[in-house]
C-alpha positions, 0 to 999 in steps of 0.5 A: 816054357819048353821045360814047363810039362816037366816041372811039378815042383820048386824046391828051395832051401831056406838054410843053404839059400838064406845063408848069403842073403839079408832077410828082405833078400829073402823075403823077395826070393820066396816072393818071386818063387810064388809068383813063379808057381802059384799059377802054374799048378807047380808045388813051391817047398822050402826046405831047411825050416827049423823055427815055428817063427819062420814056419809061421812067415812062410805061412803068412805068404802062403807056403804050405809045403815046408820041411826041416827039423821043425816037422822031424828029423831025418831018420837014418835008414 
């Protein structure tokens, strides 16, 4: 990939991006993303986390970086 040295991470929205998909849609999407960056020393976040439920999933497939309502809100600035 040309555009390879450029991309230190991956961001997906769980909300915006799980809104028009089923949840084996989804499970999928996060599946292919890992296997896009776990190699590749490339961060894979998922934003829009609201539920320890669905924090705890996206542990189990090694998901560390997740941000959303869970962890905080956003803060006015």
């Amino acid at each position: 990939m040309l555009v390879r040295q450029y991309i230190s991470r991956i961001k997906w929205s769980f909300v915006n991006g799980g809104q028009n998909l089923n949840q084996q849609q989804i499970y999928w999407t996060i599946q292919l993303l890992r296997s896009l960056t776990v190699n590749e020393d490339i961060s894979l976040v998922v934003e829009g986390v609201e539920e320890e439920m669905v924090s705890y999933w996206l542990l189990t497939m090694s998901v560390h970086n997740q941000q959303g309502f869970l962890f905080a809100k956003p803060e006015k600035l």
